[in-house]
DSSP file (Angstrom, degrees, kcal/mol; ACC not computed):
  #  RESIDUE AA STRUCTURE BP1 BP2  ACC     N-H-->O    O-->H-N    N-H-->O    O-->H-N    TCO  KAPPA ALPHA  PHI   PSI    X-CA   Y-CA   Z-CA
    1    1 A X              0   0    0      0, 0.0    12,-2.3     0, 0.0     2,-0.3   0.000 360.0 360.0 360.0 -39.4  213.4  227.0   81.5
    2    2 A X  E     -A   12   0A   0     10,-0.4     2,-0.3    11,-0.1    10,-0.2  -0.914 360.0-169.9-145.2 130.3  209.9  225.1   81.2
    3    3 A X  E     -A   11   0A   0      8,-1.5     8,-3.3    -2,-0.3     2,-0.4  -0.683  24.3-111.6-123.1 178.6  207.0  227.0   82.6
    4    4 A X  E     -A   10   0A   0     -2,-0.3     6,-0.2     6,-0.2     5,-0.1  -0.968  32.2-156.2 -99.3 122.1  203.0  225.2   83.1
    5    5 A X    >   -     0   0    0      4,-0.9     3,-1.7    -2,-0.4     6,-0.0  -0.012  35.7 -79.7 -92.9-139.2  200.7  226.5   80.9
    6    6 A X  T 3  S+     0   0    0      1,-0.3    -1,-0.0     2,-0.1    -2,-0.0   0.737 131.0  54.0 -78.9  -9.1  196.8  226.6   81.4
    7    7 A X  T 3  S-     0   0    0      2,-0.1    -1,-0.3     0, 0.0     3,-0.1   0.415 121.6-109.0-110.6  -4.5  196.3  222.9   80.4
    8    8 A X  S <  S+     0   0    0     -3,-1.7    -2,-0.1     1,-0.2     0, 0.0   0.247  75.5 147.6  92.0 -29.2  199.0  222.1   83.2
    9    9 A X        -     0   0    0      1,-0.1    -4,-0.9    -5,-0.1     2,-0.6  -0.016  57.6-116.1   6.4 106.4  201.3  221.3   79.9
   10   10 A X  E     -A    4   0A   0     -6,-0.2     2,-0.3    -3,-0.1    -6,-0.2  -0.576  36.0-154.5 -89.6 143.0  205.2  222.2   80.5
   11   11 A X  E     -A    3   0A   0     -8,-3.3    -8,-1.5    -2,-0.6     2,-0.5  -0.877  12.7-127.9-101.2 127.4  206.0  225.1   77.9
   12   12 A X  E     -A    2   0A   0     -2,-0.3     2,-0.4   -10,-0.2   -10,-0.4  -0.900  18.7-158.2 -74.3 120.4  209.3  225.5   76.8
   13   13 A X    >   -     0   0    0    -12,-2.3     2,-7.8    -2,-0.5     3,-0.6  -0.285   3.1-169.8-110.3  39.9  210.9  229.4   77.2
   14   14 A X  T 3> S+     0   0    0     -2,-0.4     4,-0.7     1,-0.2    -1,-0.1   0.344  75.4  66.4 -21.6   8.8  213.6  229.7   75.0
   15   15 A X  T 34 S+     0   0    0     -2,-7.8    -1,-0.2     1,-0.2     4,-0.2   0.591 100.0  55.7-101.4  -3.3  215.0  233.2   76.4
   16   16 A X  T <4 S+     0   0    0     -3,-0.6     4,-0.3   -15,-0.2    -1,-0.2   0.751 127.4  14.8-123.3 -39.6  215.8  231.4   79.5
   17   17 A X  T  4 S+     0   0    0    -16,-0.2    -2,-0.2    -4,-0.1    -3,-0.1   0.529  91.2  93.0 -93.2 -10.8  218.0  228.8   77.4
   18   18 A X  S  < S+     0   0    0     -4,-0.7    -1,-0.1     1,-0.3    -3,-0.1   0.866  95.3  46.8 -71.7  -5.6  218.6  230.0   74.3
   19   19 A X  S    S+     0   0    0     -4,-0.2    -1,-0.3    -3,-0.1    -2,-0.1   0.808  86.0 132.1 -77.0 -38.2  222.1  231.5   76.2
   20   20 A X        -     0   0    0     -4,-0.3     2,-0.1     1,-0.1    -3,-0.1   0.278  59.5-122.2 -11.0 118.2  222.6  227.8   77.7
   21   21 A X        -     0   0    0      1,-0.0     2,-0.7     3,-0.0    -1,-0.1  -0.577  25.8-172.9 -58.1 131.8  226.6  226.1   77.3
   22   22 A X        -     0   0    0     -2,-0.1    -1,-0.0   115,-0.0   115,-0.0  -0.938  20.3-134.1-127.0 138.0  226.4  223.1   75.6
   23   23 A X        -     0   0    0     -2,-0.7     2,-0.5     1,-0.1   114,-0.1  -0.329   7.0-136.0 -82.4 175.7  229.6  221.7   75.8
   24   24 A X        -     0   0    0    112,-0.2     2,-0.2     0, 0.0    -1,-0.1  -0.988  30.5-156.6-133.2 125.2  231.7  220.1   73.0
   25   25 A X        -     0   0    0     -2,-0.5     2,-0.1     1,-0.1   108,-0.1  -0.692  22.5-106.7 -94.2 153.3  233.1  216.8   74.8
   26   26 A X    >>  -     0   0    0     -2,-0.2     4,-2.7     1,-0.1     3,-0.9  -0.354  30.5-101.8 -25.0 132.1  236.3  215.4   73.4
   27   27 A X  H 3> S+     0   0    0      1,-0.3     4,-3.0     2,-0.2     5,-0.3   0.916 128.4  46.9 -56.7 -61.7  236.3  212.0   71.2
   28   28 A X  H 3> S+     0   0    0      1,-0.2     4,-1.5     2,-0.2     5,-0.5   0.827 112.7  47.0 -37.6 -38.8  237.7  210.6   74.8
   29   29 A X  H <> S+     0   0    0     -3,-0.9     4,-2.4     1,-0.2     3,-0.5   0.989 118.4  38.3 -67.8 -65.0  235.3  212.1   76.5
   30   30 A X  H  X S+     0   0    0     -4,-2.7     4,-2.3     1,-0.2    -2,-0.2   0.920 114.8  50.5 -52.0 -54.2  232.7  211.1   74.3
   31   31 A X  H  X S+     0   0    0     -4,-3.0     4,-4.3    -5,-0.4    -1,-0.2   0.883 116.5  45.3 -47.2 -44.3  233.9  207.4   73.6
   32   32 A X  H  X S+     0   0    0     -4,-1.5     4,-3.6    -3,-0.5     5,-0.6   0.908 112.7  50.9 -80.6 -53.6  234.3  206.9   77.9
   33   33 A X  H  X S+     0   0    0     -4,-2.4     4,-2.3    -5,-0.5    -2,-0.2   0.956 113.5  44.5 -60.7 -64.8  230.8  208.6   78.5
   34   34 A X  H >X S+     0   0    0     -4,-2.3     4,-2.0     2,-0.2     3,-0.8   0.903 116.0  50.3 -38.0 -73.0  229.2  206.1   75.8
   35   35 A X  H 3X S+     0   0    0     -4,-4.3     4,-0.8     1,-0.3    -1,-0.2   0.806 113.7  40.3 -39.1 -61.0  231.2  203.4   77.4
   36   36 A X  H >X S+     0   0    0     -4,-3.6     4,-1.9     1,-0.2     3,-0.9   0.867 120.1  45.4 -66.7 -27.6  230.2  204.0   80.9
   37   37 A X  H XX S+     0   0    0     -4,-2.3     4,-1.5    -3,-0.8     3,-1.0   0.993 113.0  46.8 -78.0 -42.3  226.5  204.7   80.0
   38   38 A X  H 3X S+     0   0    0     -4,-2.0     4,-0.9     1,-0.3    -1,-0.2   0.607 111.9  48.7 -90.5   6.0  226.0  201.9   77.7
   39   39 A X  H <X S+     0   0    0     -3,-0.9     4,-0.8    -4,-0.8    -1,-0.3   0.733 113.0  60.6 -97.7 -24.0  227.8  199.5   80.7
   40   40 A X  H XX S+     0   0    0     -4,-1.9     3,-6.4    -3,-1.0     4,-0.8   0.978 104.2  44.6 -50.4 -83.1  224.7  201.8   83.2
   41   41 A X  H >X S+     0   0    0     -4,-1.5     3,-2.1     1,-0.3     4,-1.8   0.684 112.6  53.1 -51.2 -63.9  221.9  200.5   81.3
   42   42 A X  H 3X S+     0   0    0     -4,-0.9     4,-1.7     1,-0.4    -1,-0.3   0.635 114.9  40.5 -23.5 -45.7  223.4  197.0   81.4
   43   43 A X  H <X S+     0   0    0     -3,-6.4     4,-1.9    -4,-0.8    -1,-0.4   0.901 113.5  47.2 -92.4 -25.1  223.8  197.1   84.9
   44   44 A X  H <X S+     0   0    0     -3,-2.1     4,-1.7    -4,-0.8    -2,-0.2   0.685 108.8  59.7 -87.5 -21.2  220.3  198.9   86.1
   45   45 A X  H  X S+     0   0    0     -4,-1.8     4,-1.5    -5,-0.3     5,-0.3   0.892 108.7  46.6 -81.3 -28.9  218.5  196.2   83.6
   46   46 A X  H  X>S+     0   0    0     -4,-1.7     4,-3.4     1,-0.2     5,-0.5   0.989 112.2  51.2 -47.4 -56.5  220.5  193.2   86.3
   47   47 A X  H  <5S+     0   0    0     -4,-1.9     4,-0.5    -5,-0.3    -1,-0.2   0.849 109.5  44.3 -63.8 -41.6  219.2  195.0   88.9
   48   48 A X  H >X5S+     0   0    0     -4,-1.7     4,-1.9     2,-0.2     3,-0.9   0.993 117.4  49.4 -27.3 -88.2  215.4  195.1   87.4
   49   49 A X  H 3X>S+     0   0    0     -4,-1.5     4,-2.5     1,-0.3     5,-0.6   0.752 108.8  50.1 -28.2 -62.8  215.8  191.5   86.7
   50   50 A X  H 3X5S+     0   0    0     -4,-3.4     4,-1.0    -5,-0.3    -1,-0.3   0.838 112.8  43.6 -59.0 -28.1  217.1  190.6   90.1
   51   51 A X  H <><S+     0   0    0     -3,-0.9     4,-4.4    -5,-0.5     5,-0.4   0.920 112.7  56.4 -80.9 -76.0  214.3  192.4   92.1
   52   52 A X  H  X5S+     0   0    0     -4,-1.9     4,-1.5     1,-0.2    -2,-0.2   0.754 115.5  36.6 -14.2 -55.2  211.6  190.9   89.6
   53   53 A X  H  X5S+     0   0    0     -4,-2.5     4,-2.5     2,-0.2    -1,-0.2   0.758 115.4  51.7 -92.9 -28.8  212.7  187.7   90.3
   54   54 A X  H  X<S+     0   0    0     -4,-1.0     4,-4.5    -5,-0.6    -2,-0.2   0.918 109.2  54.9 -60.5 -38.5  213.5  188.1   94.2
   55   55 A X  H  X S+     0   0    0     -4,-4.4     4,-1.2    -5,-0.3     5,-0.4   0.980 111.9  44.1 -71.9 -51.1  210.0  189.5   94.4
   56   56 A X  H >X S+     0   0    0     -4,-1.5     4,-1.9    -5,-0.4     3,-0.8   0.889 110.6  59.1 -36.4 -43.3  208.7  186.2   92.7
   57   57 A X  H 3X>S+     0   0    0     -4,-2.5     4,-1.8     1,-0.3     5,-0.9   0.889 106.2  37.5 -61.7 -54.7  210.6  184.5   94.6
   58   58 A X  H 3<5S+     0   0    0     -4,-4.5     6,-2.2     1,-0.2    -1,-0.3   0.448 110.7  61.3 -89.2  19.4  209.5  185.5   97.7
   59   59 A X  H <X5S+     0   0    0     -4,-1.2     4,-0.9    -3,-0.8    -2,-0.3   0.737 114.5  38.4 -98.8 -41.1  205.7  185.5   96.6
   60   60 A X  H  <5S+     0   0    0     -4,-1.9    -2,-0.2    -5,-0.4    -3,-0.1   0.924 129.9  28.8 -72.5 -46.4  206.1  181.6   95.7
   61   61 A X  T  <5S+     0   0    0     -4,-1.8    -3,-0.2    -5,-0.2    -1,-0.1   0.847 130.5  27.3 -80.7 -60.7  208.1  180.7   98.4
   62   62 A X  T  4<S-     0   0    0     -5,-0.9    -2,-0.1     2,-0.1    -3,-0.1   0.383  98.4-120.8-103.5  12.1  207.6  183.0  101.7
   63   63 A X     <  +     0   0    0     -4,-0.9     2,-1.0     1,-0.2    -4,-0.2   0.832  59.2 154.2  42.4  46.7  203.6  183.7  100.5
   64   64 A X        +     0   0    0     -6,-2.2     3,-0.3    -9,-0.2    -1,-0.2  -0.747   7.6 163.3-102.7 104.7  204.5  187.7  100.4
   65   65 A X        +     0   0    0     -2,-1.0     2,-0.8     1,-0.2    -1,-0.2   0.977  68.8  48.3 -65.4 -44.0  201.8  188.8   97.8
   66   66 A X  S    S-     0   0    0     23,-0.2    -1,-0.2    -7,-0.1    23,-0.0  -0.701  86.1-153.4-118.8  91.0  202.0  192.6   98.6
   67   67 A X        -     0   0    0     -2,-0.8     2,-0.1    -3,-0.3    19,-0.0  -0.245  16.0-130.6 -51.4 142.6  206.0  193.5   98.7
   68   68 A X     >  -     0   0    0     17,-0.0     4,-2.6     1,-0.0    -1,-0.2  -0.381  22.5-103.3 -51.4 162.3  206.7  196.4  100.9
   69   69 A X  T  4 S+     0   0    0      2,-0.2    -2,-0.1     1,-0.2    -1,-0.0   0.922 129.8  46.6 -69.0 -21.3  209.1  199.7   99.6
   70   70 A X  T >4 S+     0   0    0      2,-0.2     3,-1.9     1,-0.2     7,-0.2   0.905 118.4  48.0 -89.4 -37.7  212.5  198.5  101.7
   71   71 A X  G >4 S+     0   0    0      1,-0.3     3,-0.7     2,-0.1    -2,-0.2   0.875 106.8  56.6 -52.8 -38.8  211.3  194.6   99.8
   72   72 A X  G 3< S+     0   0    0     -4,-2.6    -1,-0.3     1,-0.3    -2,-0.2   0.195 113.7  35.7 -91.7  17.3  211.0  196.7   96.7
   73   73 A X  G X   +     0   0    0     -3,-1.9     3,-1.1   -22,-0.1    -1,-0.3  -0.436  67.4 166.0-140.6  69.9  214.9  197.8   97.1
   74   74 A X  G X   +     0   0    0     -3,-0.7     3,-1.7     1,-0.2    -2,-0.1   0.748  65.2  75.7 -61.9 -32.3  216.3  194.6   98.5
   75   75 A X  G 3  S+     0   0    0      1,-0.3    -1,-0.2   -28,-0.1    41,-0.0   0.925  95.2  58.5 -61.0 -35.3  220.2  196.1   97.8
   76   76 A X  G <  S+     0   0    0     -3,-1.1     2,-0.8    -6,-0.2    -1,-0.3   0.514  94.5  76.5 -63.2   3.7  219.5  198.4  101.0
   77   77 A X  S <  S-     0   0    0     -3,-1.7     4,-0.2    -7,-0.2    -1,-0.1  -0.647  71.9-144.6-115.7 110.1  219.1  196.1  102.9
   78   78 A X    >>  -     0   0    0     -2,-0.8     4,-3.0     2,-0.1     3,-1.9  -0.328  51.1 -86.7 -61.3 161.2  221.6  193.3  104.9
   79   79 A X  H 3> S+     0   0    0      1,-0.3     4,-3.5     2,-0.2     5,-0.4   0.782 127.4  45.0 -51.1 -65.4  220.6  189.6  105.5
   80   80 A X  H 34 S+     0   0    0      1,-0.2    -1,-0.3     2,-0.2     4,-0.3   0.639 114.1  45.5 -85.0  15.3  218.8  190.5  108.9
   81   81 A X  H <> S+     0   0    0     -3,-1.9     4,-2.9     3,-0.2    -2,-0.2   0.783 110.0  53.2 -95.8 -34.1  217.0  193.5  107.8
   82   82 A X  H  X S+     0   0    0     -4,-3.0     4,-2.0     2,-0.2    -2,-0.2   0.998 116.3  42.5 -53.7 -63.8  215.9  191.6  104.5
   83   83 A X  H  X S+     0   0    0     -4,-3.5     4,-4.0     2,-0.2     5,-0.3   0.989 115.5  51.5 -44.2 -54.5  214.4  188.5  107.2
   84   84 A X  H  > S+     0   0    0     -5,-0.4     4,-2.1    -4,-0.3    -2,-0.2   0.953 112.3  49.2 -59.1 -54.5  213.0  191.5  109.6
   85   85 A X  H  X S+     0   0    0     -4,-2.9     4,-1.7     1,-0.2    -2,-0.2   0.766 112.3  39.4 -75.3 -65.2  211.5  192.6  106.6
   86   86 A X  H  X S+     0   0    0     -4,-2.0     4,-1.6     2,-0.2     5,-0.2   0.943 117.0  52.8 -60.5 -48.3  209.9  189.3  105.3
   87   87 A X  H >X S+     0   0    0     -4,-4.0     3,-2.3     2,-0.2     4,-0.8   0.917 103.4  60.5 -29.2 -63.8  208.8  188.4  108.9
   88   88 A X  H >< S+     0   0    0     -4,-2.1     3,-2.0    -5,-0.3     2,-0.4   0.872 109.0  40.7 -44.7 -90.2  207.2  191.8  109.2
   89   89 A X  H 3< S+     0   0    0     -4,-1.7    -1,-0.3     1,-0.3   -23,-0.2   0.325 107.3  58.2 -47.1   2.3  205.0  191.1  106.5
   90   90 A X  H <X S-     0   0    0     -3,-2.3     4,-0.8    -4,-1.6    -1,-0.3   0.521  99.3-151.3-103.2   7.7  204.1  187.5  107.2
   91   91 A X  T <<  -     0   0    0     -3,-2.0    -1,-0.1    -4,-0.8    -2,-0.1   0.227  25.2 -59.1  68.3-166.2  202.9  188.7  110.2
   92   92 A X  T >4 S+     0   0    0      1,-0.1     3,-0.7     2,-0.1    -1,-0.1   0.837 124.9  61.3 -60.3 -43.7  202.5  186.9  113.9
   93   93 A X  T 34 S+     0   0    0      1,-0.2     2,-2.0     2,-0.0    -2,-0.2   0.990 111.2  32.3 -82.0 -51.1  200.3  184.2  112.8
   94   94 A X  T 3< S+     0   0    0     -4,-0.8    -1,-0.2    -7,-0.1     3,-0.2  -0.360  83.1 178.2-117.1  71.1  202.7  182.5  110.2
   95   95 A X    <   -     0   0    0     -2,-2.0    -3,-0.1    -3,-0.7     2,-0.0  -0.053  39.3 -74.3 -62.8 169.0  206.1  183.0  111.7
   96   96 A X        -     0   0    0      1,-0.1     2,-0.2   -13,-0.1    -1,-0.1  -0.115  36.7-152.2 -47.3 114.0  209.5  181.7  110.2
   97   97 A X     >  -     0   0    0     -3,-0.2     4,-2.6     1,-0.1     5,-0.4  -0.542  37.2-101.4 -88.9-164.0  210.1  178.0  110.6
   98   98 A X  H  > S+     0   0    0      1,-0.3     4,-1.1    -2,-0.2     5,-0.2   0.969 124.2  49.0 -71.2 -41.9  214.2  177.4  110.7
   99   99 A X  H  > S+     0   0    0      1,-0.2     4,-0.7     3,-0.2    -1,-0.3   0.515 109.4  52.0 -81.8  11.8  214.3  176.3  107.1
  100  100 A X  H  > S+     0   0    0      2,-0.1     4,-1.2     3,-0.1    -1,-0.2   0.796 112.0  43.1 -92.5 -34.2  212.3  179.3  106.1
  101  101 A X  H >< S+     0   0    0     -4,-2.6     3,-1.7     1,-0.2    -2,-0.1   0.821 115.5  55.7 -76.6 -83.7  214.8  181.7  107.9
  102  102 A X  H 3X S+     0   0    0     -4,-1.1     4,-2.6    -5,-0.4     5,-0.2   0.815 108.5  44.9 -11.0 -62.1  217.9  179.4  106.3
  103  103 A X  H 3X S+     0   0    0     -4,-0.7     4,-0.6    -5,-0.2    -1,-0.3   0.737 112.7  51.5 -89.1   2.8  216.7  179.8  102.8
  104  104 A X  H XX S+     0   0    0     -3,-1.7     3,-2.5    -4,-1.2     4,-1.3   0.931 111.9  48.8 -73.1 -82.7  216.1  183.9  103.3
  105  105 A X  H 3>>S+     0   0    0      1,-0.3     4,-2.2     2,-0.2     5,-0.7   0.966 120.4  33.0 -51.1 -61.6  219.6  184.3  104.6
  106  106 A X  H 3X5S+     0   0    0     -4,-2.6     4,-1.6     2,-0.2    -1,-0.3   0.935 112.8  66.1 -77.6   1.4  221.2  182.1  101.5
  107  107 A X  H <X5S+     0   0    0     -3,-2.5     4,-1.4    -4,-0.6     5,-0.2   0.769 108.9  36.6 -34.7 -54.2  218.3  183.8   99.5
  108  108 A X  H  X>S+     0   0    0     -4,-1.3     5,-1.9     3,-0.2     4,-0.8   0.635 112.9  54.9-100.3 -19.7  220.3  187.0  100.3
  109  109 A X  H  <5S+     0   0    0     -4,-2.2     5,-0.4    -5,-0.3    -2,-0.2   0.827 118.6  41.5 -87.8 -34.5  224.2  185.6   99.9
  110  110 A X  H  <<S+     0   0    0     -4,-1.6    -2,-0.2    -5,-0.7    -3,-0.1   0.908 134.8   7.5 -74.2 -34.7  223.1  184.5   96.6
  111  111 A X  H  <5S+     0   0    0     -4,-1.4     4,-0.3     2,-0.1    -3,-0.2   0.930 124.2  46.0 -88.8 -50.8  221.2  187.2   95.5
  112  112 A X  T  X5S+     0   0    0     -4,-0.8     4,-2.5    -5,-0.2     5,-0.2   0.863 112.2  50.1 -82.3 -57.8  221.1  190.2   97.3
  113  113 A X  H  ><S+     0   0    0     -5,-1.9     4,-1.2     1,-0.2    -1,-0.2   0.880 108.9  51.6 -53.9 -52.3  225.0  190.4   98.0
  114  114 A X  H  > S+     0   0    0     -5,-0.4     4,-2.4     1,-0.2    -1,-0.2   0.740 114.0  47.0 -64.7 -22.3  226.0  189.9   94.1
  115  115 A X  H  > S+     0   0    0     -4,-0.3     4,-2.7     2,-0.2    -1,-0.2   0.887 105.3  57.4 -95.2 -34.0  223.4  192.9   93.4
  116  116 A X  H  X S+     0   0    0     -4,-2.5     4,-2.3     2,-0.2    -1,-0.2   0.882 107.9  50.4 -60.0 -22.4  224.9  195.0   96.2
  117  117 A X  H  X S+     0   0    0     -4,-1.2     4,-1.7    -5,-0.2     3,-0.4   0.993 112.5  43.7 -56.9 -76.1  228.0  194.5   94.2
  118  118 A X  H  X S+     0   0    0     -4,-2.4     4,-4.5     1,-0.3     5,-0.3   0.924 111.2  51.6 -46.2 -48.7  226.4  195.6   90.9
  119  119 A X  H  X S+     0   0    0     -4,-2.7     4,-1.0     2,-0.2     3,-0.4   0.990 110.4  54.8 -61.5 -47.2  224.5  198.7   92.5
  120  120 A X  H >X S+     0   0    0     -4,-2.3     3,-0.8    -3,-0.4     4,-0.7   0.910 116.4  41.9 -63.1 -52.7  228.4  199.9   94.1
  121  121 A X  H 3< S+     0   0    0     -4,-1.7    -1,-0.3     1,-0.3     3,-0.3   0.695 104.1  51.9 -44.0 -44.5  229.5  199.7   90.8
  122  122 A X  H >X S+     0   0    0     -4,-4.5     4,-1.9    -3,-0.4     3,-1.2   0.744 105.5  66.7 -73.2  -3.9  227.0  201.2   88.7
  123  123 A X  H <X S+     0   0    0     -4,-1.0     4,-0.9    -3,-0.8    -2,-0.3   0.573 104.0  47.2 -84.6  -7.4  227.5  204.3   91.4
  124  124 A X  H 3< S+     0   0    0     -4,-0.7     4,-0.4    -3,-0.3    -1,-0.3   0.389 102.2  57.9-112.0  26.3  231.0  204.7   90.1
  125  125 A X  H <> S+     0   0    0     -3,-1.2     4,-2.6    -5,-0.1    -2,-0.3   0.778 113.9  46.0 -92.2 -57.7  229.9  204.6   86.6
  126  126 A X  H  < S+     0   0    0     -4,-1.9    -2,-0.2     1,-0.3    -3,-0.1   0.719 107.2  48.1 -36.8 -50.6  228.0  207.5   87.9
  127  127 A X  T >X S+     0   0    0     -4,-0.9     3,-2.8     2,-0.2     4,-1.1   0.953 110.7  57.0 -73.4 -51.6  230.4  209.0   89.5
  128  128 A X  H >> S+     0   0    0     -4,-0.4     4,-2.3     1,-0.3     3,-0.5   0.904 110.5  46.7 -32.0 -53.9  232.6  208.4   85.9
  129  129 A X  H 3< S+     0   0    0     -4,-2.6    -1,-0.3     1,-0.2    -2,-0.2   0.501 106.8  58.2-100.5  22.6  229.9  210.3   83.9
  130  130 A X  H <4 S+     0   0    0     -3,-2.8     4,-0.4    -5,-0.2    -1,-0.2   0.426 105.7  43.1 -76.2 -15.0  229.8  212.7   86.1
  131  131 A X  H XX S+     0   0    0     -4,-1.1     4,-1.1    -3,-0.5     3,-0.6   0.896 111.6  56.6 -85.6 -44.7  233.3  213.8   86.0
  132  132 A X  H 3X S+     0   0    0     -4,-2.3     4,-0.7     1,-0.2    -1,-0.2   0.434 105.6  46.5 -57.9  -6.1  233.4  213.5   82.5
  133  133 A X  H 34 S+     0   0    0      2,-0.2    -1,-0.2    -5,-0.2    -2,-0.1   0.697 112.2  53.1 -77.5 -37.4  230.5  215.9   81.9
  134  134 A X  H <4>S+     0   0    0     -3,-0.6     5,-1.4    -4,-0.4    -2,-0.2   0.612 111.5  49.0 -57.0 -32.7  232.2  218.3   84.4
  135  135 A X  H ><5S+     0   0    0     -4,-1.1     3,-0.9     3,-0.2    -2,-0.2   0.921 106.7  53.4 -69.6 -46.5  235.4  217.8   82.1
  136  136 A X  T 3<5S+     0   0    0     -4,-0.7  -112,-0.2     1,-0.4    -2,-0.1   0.070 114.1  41.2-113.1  21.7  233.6  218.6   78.8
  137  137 A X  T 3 5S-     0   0    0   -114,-0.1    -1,-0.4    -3,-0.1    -2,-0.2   0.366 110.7-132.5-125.1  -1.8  232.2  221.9   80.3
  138  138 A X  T < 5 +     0   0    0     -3,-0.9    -3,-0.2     1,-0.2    -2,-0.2   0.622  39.6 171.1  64.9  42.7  235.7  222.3   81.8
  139  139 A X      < -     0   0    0     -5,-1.4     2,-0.2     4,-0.1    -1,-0.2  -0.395  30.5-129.9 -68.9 146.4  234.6  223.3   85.4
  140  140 A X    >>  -     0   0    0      1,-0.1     4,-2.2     4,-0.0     3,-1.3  -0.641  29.7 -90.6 -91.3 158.9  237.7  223.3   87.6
  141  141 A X  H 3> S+     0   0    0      1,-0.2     4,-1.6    -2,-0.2     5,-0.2   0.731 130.2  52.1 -35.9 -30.0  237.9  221.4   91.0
  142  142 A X  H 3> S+     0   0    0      2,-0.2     4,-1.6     3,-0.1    -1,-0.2   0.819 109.2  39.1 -88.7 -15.1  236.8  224.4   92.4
  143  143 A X  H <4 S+     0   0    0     -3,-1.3    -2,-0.2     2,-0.2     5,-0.1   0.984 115.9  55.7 -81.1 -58.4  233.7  225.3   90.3
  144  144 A X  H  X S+     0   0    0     -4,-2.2     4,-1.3     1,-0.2    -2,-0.2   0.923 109.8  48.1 -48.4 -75.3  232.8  221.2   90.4
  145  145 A X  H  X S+     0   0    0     -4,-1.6     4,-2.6     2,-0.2     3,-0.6   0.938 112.4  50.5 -40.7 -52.2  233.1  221.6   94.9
  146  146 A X  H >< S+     0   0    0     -4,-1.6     2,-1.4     1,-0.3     3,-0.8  -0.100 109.7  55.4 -77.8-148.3  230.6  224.9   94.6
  147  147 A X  H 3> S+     0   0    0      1,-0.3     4,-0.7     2,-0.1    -1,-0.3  -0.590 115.5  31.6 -31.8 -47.1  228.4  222.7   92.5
  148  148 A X  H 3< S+     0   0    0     -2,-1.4    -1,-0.3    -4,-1.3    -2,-0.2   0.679 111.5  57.7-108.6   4.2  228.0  220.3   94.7
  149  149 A X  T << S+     0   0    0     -4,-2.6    -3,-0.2    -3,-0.8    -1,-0.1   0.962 120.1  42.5 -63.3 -52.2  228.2  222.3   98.3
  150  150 A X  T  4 S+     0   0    0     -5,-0.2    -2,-0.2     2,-0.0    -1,-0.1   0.722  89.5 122.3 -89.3 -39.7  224.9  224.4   96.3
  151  151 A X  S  < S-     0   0    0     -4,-0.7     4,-0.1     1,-0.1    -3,-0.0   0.143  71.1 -87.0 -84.5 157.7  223.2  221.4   95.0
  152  152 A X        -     0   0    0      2,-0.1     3,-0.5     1,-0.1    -1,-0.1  -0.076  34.3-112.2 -62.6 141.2  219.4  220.5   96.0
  153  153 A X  S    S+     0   0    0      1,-0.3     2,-0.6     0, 0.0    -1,-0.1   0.764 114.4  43.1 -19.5 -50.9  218.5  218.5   99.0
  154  154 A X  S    S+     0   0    0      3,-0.0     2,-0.3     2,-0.0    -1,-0.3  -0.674  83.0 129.7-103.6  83.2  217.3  215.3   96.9
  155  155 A X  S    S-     0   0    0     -2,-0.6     2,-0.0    -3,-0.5     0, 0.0  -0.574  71.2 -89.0 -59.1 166.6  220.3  215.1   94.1
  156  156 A X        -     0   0    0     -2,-0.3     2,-0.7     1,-0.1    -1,-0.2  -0.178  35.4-115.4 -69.1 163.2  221.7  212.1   93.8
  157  157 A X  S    S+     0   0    0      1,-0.2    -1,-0.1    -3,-0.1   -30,-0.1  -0.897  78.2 111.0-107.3 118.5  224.5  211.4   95.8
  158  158 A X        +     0   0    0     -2,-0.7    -1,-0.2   -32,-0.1   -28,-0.1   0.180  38.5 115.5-154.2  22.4  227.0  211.1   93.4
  159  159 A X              0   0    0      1,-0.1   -32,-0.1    -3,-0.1   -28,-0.1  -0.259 360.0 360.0-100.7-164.7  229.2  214.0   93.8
  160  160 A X              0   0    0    -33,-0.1    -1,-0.1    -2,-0.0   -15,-0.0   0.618 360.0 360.0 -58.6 360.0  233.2  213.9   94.9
């Protein structure tokens, strides 16, 4: 569908689309898909917010300037992997006192947990506008399974 041209550019190929289904969703369909996307954004801009401010948090607080990637997706992680986490990066010399480990762990019941909530949830708004998009090309249960037995190694996991 999109090729590179010389400049490195992606090129569009119309012969390759021009055949493409584009489906025509139902006003339910349509109304529910709006709904759930525009409840998406809502929830992936919480999720911003909450990491932004966790990461502040724990640069003021636990002196972690330079966040690690598992720091920079705190919803994977439970209470003691989130602590292993900060430890690891405050190294040997300036271990955890008790109230430091104490306010990471309600750090994480307050934050962390409410946001794991929010992430389970927007993954079945996912899952929602992904059946409805599957409806409004009309794939049957079975065409929808062969979709997602074939589908690429890194898709999301969002199928049945």
């Amino acid at each position: 569908m999109l090729q590179r041209d010389a400049r490195a550019a992606l090129r569009f190929i119309k012969e390759f689309v021009q055949d493409f289904p584009i489906p025509k969703p139902t006003d339910d369909q349509r109304a529910a898909a709006s709904s759930c996307v525009g409840r998406l954004i809502d929830l992936k801009e919480q999720q911003h917010a909450t990491r932004r401010d966790l990461l502040d948090w724990l640069r003021v607080q636990h002196e972690i300037e330079r966040p690690n990637t598992k720091l920079h997706s705190p919803t994977e992680l439970d209470s003691d992997g989130f602590v292993a986490e900060v430890k690891k990066l405050r190294g040997k010399k300036r271990p955890l006192s008790a109230a430091a480990l104490k306010s990471l762990r309600d750090e994480h019941a307050r934050t962390i947990e409410p946001a794991q909530r929010l992430a389970a949830g927007a993954l079945r708004l996912e899952r929602e506008v992904s059946d409805l998009v599957n409806a409004a090309y009309g794939l049957t249960p079975e065409e929808t399974a062969l979709m997602w037995q074939t589908a690429p190694p890194r898709m999301p996991n969002i199928g049945p």
